[in-house]
Every structure is written in C-alpha cells, then in structure tokens.
DRENFI-397005 format. One record per atom (N, C-alpha, C): x, y, z. Coordinates in steps of 0.1 Angstrom, whole numbers, padded with zeros to 4 digits, always signed. Example, Ala and Ser with C-alpha at 12.3 -4.5 7.8 and 13.67 -1.06 7.14 Angstrom:
BEGIN
+0132-0057+0078
+0123-0045+0078
+0132-0033+0078
+0128-0022+0071
+0137-0011+0071
+0129+0000+0079
END
This chain:
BEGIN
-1221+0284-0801
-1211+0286-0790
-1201+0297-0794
-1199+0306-0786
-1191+0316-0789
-1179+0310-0785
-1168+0322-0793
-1151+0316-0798
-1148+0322-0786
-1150+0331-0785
-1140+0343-0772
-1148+0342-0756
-1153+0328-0753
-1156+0329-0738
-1144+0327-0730
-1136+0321-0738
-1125+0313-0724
-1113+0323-0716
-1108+0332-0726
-1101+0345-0716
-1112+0354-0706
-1126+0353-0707
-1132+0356-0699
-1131+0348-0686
-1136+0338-0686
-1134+0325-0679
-1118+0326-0672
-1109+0321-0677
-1095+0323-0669
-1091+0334-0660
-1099+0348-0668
-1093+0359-0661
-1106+0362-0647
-1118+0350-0649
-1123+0354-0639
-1122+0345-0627
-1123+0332-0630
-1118+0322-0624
-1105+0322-0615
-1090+0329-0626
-1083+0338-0618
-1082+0346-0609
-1092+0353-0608
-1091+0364-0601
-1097+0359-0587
-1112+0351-0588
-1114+0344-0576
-1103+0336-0568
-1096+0326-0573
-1085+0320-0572
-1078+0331-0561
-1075+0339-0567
-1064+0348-0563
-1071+0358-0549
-1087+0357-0548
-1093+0365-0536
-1091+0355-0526
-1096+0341-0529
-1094+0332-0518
-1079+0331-0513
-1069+0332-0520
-1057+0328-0517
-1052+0338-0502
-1056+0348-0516
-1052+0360-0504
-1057+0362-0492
-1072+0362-0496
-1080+0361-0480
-1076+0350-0468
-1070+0339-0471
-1065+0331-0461
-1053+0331-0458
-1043+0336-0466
-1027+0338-0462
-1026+0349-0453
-1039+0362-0457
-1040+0373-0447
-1046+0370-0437
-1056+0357-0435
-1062+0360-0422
-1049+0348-0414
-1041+0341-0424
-1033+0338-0409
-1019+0341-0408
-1016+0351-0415
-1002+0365-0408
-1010+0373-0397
-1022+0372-0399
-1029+0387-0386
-1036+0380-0378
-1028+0362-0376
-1038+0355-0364
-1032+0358-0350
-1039+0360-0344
-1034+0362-0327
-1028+0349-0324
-1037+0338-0329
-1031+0328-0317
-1020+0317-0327
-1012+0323-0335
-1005+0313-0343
-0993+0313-0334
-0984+0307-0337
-0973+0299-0328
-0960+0310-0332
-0950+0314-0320
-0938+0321-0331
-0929+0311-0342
-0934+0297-0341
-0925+0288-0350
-0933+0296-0361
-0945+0295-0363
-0952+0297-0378
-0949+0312-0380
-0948+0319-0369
-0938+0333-0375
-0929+0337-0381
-0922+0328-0381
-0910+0328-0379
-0910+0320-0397
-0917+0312-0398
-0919+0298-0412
-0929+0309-0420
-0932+0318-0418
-0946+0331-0428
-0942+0342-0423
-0945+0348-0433
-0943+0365-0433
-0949+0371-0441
-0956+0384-0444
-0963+0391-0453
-0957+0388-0464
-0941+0393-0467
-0938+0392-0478
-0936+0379-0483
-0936+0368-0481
-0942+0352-0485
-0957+0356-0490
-0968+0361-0482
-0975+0362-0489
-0978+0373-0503
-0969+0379-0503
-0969+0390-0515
-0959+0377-0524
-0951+0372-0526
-0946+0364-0530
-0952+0355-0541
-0964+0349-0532
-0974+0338-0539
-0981+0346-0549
-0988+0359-0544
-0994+0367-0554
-0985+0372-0566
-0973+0375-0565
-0965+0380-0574
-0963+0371-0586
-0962+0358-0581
-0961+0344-0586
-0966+0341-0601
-0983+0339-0591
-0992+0341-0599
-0996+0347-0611
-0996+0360-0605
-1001+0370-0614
-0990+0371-0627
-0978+0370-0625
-0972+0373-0629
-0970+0358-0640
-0972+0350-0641
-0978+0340-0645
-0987+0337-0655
-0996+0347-0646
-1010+0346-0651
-1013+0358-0664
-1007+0362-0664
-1007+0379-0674
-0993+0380-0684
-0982+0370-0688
-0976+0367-0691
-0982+0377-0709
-0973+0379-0714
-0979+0380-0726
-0977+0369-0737
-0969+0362-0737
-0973+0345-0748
-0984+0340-0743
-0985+0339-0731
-1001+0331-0725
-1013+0338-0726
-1012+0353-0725
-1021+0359-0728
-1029+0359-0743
-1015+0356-0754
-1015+0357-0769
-1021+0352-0772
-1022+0332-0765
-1025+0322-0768
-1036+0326-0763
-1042+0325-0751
-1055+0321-0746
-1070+0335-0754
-1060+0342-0761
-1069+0355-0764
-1071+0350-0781
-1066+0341-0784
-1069+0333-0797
-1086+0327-0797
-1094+0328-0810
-1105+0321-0812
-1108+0306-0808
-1112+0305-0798
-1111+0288-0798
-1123+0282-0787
-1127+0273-0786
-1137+0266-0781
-1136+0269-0764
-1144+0269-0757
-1140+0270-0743
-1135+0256-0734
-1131+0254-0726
-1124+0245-0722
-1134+0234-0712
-1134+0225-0712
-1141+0215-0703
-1138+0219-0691
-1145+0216-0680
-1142+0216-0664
-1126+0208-0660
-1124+0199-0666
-1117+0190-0662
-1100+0197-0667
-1103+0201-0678
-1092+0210-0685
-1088+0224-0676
-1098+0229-0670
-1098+0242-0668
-1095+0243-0655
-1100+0229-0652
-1089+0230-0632
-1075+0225-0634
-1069+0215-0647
-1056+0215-0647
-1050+0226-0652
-1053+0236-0662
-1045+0247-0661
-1047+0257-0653
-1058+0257-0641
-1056+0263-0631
-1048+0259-0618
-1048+0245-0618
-1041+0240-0609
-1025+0244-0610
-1021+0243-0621
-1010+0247-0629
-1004+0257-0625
-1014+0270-0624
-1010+0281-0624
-1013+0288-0607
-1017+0279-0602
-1015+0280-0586
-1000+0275-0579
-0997+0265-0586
-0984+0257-0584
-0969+0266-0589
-0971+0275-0593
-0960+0284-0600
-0955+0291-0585
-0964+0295-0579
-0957+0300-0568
-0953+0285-0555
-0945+0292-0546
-0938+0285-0535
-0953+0278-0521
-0957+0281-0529
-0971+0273-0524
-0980+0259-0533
-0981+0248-0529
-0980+0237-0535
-0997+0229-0528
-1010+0227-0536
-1017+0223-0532
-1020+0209-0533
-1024+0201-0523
-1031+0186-0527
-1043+0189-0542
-1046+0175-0545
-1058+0176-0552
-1071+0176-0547
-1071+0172-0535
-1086+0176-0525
-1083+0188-0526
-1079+0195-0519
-1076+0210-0514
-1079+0220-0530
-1072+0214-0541
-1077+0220-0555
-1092+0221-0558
-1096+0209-0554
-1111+0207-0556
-1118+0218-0554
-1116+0217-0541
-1127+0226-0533
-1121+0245-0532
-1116+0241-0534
-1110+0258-0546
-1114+0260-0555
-1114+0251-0564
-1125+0256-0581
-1135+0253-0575
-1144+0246-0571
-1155+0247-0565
-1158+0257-0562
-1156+0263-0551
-1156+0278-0546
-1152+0289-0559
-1144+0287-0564
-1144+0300-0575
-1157+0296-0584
-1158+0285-0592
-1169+0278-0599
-1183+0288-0593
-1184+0292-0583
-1195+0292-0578
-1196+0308-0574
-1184+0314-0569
-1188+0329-0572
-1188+0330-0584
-1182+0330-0591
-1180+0330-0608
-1201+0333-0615
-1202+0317-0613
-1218+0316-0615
-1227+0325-0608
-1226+0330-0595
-1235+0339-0590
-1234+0352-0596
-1221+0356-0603
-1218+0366-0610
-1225+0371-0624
-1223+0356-0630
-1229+0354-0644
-1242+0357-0642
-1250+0349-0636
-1267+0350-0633
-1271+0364-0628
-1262+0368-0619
-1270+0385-0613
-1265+0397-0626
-1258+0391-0637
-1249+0400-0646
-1264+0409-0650
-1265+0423-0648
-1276+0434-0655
-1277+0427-0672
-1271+0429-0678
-1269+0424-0688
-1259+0417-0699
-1258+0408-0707
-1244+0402-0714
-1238+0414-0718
-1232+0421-0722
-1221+0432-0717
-1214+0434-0703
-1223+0437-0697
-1219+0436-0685
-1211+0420-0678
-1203+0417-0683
-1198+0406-0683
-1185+0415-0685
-1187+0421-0695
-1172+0429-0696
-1166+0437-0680
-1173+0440-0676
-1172+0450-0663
-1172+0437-0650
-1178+0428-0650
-1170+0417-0644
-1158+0415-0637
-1153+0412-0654
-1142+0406-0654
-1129+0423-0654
-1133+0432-0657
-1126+0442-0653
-1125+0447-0637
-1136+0442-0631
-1134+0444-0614
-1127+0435-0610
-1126+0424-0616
-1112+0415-0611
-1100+0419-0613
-1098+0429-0624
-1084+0430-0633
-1083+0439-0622
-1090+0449-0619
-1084+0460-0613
-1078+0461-0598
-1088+0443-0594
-1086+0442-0577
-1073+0433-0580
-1070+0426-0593
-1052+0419-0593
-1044+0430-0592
-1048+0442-0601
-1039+0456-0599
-1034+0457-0586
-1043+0459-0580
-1042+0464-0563
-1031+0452-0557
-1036+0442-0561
-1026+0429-0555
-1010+0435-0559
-1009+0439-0571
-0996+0440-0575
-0993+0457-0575
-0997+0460-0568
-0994+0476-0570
-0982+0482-0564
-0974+0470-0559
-0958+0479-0556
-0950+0465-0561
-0954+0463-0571
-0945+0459-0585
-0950+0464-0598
-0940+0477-0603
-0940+0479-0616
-0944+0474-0631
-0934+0464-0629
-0932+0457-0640
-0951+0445-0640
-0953+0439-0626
-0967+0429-0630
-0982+0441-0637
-0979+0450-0629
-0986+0461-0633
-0991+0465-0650
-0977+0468-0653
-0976+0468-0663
-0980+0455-0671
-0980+0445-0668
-0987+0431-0672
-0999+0433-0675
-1004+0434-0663
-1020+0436-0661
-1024+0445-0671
-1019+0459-0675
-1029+0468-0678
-1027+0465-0695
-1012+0458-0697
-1013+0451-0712
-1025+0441-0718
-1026+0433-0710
-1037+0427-0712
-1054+0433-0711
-1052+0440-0699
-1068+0446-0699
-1067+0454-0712
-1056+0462-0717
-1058+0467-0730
-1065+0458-0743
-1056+0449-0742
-1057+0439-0753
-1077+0432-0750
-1078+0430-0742
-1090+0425-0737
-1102+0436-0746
-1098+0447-0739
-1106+0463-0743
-1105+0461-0759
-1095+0455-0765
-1093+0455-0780
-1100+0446-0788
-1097+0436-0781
-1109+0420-0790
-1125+0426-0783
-1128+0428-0770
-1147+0431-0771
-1153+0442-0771
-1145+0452-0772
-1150+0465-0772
-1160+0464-0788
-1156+0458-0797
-1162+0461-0811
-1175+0444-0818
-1176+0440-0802
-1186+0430-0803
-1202+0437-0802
-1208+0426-0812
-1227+0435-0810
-1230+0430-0797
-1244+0431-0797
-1255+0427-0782
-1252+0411-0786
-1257+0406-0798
-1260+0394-0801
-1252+0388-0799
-1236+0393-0800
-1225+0385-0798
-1220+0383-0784
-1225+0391-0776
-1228+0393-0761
-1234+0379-0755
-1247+0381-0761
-1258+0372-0753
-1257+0359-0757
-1249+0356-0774
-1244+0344-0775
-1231+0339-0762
-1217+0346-0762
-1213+0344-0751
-1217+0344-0740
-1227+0350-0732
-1234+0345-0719
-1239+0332-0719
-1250+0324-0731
-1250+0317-0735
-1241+0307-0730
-1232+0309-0737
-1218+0295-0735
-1217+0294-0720
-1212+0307-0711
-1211+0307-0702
-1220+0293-0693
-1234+0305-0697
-1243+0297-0687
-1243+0282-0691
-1242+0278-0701
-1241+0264-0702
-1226+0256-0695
-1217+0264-0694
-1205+0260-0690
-1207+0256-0672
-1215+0267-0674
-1219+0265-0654
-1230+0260-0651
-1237+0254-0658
-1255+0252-0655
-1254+0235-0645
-1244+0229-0644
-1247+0219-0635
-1237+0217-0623
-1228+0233-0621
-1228+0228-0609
-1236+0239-0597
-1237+0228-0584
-1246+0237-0578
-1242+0233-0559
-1229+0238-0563
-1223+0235-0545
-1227+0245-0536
-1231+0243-0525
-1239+0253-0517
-1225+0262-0508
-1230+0273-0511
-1214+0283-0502
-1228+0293-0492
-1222+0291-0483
-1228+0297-0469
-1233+0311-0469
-1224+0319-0477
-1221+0335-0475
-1233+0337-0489
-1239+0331-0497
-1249+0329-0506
-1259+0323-0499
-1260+0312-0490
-1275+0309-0485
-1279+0319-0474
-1266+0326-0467
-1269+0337-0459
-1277+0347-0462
-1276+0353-0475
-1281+0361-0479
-1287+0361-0489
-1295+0346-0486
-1307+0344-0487
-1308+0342-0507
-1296+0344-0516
-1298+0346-0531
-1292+0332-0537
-1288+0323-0522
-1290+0305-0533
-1297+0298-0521
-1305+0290-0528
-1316+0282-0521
-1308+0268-0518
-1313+0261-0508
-1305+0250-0498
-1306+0239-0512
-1309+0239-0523
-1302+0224-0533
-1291+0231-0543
-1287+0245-0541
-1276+0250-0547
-1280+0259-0557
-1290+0260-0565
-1294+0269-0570
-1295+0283-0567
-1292+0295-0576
-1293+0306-0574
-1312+0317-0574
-1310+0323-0562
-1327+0330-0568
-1324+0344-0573
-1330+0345-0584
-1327+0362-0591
-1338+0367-0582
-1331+0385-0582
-1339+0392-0574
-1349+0395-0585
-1355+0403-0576
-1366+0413-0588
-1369+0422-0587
-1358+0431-0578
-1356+0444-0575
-1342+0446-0582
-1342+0463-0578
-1330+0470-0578
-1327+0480-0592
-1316+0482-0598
-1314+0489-0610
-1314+0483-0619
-1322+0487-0632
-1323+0482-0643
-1313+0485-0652
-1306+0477-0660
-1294+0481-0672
-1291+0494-0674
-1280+0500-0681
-1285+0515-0685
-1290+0514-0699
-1297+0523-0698
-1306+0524-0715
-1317+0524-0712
-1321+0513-0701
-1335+0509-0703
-1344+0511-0691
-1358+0507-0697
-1368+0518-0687
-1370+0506-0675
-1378+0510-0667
-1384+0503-0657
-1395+0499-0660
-1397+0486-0655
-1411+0481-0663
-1421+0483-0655
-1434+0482-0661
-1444+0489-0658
-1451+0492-0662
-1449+0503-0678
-1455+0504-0686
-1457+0499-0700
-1470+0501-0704
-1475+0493-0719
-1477+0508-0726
-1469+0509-0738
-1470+0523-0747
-1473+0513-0761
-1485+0518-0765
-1494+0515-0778
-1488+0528-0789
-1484+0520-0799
-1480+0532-0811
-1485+0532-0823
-1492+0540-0833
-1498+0540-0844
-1486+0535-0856
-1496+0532-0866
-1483+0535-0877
-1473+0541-0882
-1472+0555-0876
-1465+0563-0881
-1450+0567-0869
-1452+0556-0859
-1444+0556-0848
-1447+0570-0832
-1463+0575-0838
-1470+0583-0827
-1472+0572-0818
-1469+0581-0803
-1478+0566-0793
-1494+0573-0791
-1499+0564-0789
-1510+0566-0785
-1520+0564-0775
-1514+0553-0770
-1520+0552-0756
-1512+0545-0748
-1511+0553-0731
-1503+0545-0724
-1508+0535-0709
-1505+0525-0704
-1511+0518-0697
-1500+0515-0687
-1504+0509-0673
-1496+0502-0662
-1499+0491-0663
-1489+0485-0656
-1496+0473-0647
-1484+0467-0635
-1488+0461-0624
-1477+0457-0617
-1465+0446-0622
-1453+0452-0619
-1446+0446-0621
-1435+0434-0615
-1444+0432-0600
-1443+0424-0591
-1429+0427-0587
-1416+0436-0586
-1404+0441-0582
-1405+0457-0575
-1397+0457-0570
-1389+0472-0571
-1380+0478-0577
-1381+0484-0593
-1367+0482-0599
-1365+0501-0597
-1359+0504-0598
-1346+0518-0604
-1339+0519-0616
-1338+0534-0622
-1330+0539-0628
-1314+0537-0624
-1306+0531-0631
-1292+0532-0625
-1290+0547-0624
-1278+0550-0621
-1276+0562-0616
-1266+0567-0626
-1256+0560-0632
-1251+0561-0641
-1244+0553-0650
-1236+0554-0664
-1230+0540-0669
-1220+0541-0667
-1216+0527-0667
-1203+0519-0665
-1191+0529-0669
-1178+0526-0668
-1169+0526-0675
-1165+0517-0680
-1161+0511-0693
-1155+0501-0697
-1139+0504-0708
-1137+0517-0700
-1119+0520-0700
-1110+0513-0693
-1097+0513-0695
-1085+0510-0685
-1088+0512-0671
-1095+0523-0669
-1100+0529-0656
-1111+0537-0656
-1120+0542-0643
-1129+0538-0638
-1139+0539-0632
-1154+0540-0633
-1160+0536-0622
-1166+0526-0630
-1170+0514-0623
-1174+0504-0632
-1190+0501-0625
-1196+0505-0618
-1206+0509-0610
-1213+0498-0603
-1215+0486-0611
-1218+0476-0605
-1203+0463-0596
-1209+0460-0588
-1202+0455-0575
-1198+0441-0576
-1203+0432-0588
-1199+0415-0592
-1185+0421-0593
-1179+0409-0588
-1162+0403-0598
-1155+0415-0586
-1166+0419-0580
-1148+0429-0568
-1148+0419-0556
-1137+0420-0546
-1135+0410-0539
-1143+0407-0523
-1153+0395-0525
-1159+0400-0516
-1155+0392-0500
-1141+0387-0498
-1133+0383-0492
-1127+0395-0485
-1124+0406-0493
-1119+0417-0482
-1125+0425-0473
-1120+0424-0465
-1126+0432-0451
-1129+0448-0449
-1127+0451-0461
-1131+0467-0464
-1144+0467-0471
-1147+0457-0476
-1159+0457-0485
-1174+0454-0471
-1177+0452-0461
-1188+0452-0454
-1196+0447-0463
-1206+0444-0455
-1218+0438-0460
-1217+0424-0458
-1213+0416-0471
-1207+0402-0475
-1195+0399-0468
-1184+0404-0472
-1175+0404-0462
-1170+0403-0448
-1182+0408-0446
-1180+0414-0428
-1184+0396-0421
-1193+0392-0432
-1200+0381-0428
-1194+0367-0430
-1182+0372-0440
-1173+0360-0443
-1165+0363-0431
-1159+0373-0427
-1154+0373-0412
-1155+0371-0400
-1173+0373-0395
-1179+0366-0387
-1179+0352-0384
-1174+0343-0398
-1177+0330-0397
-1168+0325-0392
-1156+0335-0385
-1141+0328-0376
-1148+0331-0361
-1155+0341-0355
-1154+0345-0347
-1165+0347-0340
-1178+0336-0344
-1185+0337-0337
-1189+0321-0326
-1195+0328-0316
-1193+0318-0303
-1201+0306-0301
-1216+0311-0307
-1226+0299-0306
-1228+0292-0320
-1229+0278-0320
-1233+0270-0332
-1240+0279-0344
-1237+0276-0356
-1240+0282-0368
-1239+0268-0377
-1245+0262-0382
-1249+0254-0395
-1241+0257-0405
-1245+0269-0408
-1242+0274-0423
-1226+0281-0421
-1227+0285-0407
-1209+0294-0407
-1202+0277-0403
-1204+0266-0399
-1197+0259-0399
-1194+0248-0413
-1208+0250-0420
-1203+0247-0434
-1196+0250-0441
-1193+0266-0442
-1184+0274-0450
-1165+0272-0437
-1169+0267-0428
-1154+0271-0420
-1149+0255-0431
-1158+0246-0432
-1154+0232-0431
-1153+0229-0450
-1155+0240-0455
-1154+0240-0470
-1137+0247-0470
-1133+0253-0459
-1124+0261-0461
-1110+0252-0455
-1113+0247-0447
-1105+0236-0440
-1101+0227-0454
-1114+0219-0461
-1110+0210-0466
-1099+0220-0479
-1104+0233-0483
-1096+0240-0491
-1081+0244-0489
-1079+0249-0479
-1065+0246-0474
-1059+0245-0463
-1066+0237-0452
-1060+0231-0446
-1049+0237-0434
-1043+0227-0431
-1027+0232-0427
-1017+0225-0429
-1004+0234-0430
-0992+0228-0437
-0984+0222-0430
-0981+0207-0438
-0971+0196-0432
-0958+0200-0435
-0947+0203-0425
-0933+0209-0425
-0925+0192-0421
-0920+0192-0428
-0914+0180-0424
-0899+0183-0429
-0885+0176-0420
-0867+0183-0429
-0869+0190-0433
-0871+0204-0424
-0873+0218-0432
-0862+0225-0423
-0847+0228-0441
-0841+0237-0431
-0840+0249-0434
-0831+0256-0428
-0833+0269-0426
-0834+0278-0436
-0829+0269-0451
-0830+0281-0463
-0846+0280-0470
-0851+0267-0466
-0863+0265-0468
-0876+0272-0461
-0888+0277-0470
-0898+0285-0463
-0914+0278-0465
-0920+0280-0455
-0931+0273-0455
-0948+0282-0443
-0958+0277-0448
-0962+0286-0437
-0977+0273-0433
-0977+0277-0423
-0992+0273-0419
-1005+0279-0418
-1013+0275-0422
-1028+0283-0419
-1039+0276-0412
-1042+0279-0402
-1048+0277-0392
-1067+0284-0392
-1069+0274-0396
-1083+0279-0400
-1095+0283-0389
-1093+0273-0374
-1101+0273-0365
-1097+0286-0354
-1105+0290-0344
-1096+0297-0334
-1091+0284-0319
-1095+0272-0319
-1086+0265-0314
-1084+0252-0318
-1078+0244-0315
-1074+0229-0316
-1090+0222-0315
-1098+0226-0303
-1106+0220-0300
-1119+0220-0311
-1118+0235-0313
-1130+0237-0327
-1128+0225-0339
-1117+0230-0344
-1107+0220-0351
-1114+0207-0354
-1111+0196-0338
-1117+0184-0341
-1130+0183-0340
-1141+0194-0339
-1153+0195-0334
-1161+0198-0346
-1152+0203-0356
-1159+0208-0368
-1166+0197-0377
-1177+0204-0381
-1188+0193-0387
-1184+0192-0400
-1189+0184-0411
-1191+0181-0425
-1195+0190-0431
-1191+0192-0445
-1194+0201-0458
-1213+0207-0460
-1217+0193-0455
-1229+0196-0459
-1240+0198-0444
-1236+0199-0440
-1240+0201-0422
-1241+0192-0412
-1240+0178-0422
-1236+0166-0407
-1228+0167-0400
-1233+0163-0386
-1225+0162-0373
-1215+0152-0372
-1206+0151-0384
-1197+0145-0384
-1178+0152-0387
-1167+0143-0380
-1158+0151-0378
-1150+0151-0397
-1144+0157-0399
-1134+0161-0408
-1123+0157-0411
-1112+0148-0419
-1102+0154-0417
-1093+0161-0427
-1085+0170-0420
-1077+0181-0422
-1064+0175-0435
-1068+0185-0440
-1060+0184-0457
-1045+0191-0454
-1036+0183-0457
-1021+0191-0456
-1016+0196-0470
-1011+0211-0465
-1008+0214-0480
-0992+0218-0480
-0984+0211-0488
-0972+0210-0488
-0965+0226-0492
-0960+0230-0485
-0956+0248-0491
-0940+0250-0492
-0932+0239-0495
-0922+0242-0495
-0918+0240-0511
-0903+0244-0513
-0900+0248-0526
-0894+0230-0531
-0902+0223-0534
-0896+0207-0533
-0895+0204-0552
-0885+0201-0552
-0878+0200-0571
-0890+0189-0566
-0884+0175-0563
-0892+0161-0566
-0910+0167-0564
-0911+0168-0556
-0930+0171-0557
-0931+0183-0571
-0927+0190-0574
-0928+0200-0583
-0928+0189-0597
-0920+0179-0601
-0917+0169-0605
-0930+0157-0608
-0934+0155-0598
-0942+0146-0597
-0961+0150-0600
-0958+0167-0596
-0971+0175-0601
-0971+0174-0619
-0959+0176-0623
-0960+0178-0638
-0965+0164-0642
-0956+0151-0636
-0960+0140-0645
-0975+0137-0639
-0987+0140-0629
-1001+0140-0627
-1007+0149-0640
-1004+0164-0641
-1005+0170-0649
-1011+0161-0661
-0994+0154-0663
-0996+0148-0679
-1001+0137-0680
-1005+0131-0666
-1014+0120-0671
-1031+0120-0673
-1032+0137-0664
-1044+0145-0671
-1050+0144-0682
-1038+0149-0692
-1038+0156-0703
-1040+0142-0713
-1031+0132-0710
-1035+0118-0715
-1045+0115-0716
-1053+0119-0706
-1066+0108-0702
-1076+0117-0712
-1072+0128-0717
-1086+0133-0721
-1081+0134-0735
-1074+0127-0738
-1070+0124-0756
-1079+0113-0758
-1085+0119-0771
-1100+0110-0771
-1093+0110-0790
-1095+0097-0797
-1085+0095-0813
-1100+0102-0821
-1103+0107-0818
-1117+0110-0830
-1124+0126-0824
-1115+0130-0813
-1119+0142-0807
-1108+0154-0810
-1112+0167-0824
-1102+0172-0827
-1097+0182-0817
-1106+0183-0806
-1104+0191-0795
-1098+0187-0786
-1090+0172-0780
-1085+0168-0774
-1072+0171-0767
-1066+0180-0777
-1052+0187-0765
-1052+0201-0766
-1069+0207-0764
-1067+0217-0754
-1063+0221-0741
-1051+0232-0742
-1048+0233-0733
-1033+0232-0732
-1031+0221-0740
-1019+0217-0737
-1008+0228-0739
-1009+0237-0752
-1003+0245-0753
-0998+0256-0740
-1011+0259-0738
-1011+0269-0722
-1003+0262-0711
-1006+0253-0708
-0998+0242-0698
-0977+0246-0702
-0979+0242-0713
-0962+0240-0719
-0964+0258-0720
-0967+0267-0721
-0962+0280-0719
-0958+0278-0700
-0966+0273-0696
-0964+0278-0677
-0953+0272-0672
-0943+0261-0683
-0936+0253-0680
-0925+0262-0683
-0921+0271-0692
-0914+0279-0696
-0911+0293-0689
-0920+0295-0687
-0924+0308-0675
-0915+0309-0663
END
C-alpha cells in the first residue's frame, strides 16, 4: 500500500466537493423563478464567500504539512468526517443525509477519473486539473491564490521524483480504496461509460499514453536487439497517437480532460447535459434520478428567527413546486421524496453541536489494538484552529 495516496485523495475529493458546491449556489443566484425574499437572503458574493472559506481552509499550510506526511490512507468513514469538516468552515452548514450524498457523488467522479486515468502518472495531472479549476475559484483573492500554488508546489516536490512502480503501486491503493462503491450518477449512464449496476466500462478507443505505440503490432527481435520480423493483428479498438505531453508544471497544458470541472457550463458536452437535466419538458428516468440525487444533496434552506444581520440562502432545485412533489426516487421508482433542509446560517449552538457528532465519530472508530485509530484526528484539530 502506498504512503502518499491520501493528499491525492483530499485534494481530489476537494476539488469535486467544491465543483458541486459551486454548480448549485450558481445555478440558484441565476434562477429566474427564485423569490425576491431569497434575493435579498443570497447573493454572488455569499457564494464567493463559501468558496473562499473552503479553500482557504483547505490549502492552509499546517494542514497541508500534516496531510503531505507519509501515512496510511484514510477509511471512508474518516474521510467524510474530515470532509464534512471542511465543508462546515464556511457559513454554509450541511445535514448528514445531504453529506452523504455529496461524498457519494464526489466518491464517484473521483473513481470514473481513476479507471479512465491513461496511465498511474497521470494521476498527477488529475489532481492538478482540480488545483488549477480551485485557482480560477479564487482568482480575485491574492492571498488563497497564493495558498494554492504553495501547495501545488509542494505537491510537484514530494511526486515529481517518484518511479513508474511507485505510481502503479499508488493507483493500486487508490483502486482498492474505491473498488466497492458503485452508486449510479446519470451524467455516466448517459453517456453510456457506467453500466445500470454501477460499474464503470473502459473504452477501447482513443489516445494512447505518451511514449507508447498503438497496438497492433508484433515486432520479433534477434539476439543482438535487430528486429526481424514484423506482424499485425486486430486490436479490436480505435486508438491514436496523443498529440502531445502533459505538462506537469505549476502551469500548463495538462492535455487530458479528468479532474476539470464538468459541472461548468462552459465545458459542453457533459456539462451541457448536466444542464439539460433542469430544463427538460418530457419524463427522463435517468435526468430525474440525477435531479433527485441532487435534491437529496442539498435540498432547500430552513430560515427560521432570521434577523437582519443574519445571512442564509435557498436553493431551489426544481423549476416548480409541482415538479418538486412529483419527483421520483434515487433509483428510478415512482415514488415521492422528501426534501432535505440545509441549515445556512452562522449558528454558534449548531456549529457546537457539529463538533461534539464529529467527536463522537472519532470515538467510535478508536479500536484498543488498532494503531491507526486516530487518524485524522490531528487534521480535524488543525480545522478547529483555522
């Protein structure tokens, strides 16, 4: 098991985190039919807010010190409490359903990423299309900026001087970290690369690694490393020459398309189709599974004695009330839903009451004969300081 999977993991896991967040705080500041109370309770800069939070959080340099330490990767159960954690730092406050189905959803781009990865290196370039799309998030703050590019430095420092073996050992871990979950996300069965029990299908087209040839041929070599005879045969794909390699600098072209955000509406293709799934008219199966994975994700916000120094917003996932109670179940039954409230105000007592869940988390996975039992905890008590 490789030492240095888990800063991979956080910073990728993060990053998804942070596409979903974004994608639904933006699609409801630019909703036509929200209410002027909720205009008036949200504003862009609330949502620049949450992100600033985060990131800023999240790229800390004691947290970064710690988690870029040699150490075992973290259980599932560990790795949604200190993500939960680190969602909670901004003025935005999630239920524990609503968390679920957030790591789930990242859990699961995350894994389609790993499996289509060209190669274990290419893991590095991943997780650098996330660093560079948090950039963009923070790009009219200086100082997170400068966060970010500290750490991608430091990142560039610990794997830049890793072999192949040490690569394919970490992919390794990875894939074992992810090999049993298999939640079905719509915008994947659409296009056709996970099969309806949650599994992913590799293609068997397209560009092959850089370095390497396209398969096809059999080259026969003498002793003396002359070839001597060459042969075909079908290789049942369509593969390609990349076009060119990576960058795996501060900056960039990183040429392959994993780990960039495919929640934004500038990206087409995937995107376009994650945005179809608000706005189309006739029954969809699969667009109503993904609306009803997102509902239970976040929902809308319960404002309750909210005064005026206090800020909160709602997100409104359907285009009416009526959709709303009409929406079917996660997994396609025709059955109704209900709607997860997510508390978004700045509340000491709930902020309070998160930490002591937290620590009854952290309790429950102290095991007296398990020397790995309070992983984490360190990370946790940095976010508390933060």
């Amino acid at each position: 098991m490789s030492m240095k999977t888990l800063p991979l993991v956080f910073i990728n896991l993060g990053g998804e985190m942070l596409y979903i967040l974004d994608h639904r705080l933006q699609a409801h500041s630019t909703s036509e039919g929200k209410s002027e109370k909720a205009a008036e309770v949200w504003s862009e800069n609330d949502r620049k807010r949450v992100m600033n939070d985060i990131v800023g959080t999240m790229f800390s340099k004691a947290f970064m010190d710690e988690l870029l330490k040699p150490q075992l990767l973290y259980s599932h159960r560990t790795m949604k409490v200190v993500l939960t954690r680190l969602a909670h730092v901004s003025i935005m406050k999630l239920k524990t359903v609503s968390m679920e189905k957030l790591y789930e959803l990242m859990i699961m781009a995350f894994k389609y990423q790993v499996f289509h990865c060209p190669r274990p290196k290419d893991l590095l370039l991943i997780s650098y299309n996330h660093i560079d799309t948090i950039r963009e998030f923070v790009k009219d703050t200086p100082a997170l900026v400068n966060k970010v590019d500290e750490t991608h430095r430091k990142i560039i420092e610990v794997y830049s001087s890793m072999t192949s073996g040490e690569f394919q050992l970490l992919r390794q871990t990875l894939l074992t970290f992810l090999q049993d979950m298999h939640i079905r996300v719509s915008i994947f069965l659409q296009n056709q690369i996970q099969n309806p029990n949650g599994r992913f299908a590799l293609s068997t087209s397209g560009p092959v690694p850089h370095g390497m040839d396209v398969p096809g041929i059999i080259r026969i070599f003498d002793n003396k490393g002359r070839q001597m005879q060459q042969s075909r045969f079908s290789s049942g794909g369509s593969y390609t020459l990349p076009i060119k390699d990576a960058s795996f600098g501060l900056h960039g072209d990183r040429v392959i398309k994993l780990g960039v955000n495919m929640y934004s509406v500038n990206l087409g293709g995937e995107s376009s189709k994650v945005h179809s799934v608000k706005t189309e008219t006739a029954p969809n199966l699969l667009a109503k599974e993904e609306l009803n994975l997102l509902a239970r994700l976040m929902g809308t916000v319960e404002i309750e004695n909210v005064s005026a120094s206090q800020i909160g917003f709602q997100v409104n996932l359907f285009n009416s009330a009526q959709e709303e109670d009409e929406g079917g179940a996660s997994g396609g039954a025709e059955e109704s839903f209900g709607v997860i409230n997510i508390q978004a105000l700045q509340d000491e007592h709930s902020a309070t009451q998160l930490a002591q869940i937290a620590g009854l988390f952290a309790e429950q996975e102290e095991m007296p004969d398990d020397v790995n039992s309070n992983k984490g905890d360190d990370l946790l008590a940095m976010m508390d300081d933060l």
